[in-house]
N, C-alpha and C positions, 0 to 999 in steps of 0.2 A: 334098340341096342339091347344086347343081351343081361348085362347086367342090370338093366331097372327093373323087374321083375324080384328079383331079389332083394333089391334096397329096398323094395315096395315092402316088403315079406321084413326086413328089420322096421321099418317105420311105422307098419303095422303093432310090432311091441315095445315101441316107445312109448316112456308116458309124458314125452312133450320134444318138439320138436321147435328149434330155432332156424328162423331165415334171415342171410345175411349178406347183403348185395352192394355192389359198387357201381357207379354209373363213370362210363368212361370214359374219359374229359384228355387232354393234352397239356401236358406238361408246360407248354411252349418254352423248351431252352431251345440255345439258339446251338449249340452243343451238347449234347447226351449221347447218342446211337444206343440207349439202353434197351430200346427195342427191335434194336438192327438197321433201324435206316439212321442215314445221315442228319435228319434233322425233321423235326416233328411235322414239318410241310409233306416231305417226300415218305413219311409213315402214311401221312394224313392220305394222300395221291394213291398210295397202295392197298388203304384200307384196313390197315393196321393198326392196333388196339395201343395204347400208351402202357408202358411196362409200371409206372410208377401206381396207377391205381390198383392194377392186378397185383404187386406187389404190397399193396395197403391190403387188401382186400383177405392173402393172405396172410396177413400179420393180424387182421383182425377174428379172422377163424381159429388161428393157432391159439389165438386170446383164451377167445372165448371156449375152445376144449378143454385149454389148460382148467381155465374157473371150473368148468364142470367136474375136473378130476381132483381141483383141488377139496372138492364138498363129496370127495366119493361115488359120482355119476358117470357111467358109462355114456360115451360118446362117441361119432366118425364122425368126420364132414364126408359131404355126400356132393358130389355135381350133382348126379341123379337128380336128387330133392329138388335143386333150383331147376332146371329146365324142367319136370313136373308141375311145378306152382306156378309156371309162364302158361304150360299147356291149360292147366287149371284154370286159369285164369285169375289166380290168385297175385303175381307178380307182377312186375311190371317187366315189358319186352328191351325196354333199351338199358337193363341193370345188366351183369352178370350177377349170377345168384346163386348160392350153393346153401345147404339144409345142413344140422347138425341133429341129430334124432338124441335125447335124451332118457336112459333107464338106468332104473336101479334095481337091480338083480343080483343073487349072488353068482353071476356068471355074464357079463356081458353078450347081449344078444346082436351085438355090431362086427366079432371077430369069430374064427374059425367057421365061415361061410362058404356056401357051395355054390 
């Protein structure tokens, strides 16, 4: 993908990087369609991921960038980072995992990117 090279090039000037992953489990209602099928069997049949984790998952990223902004540290989350740390061998394969590259600069090295 063309942008990992570049997030490679931000996480290079991080001075600390957070990994932060969700393992993807089934809701089991017997009513939701929150991830478009009818019911966590026929997601499950499809091979469709459960929307409630992916949605923790984001709620725990938003978290955890807000903290970093509340202490004046620049931050992104990054997909990049996680499938990186899987290829690394760093992760684990059955999470979803995304990276949050941590600096403090007087200019954020995470925005106006090329």
């Amino acid at each position: 993908m063309q942008f990992f090279p570049r997030d490679a090039a931000n996480v290079d000037r991080a001075q600390a990087l957070v990994l932060i992953g969700a393992r993807p489990a089934r809701a089991g209602l017997k009513v939701c369609g929150h991830c478009g099928f009818e019911s966590c069997e026929a997601a499950e049949a499809a091979g469709a991921r459960c929307a409630f984790n992916m949605i923790d998952l984001g709620i725990a990223l938003g978290s955890a960038a807000s903290v970093a902004s509340d202490n004046r540290l620049d931050s992104r989350v990054m997909y990049s980072v996680g499938k990186a740390a899987q290829q690394m061998g760093y992760a684990e394969f059955d999470v979803v995992w995304h990276g949050i590259p941590i600096a403090a600069y007087g200019k954020s090295p995470f925005f106006d990117r090329k």
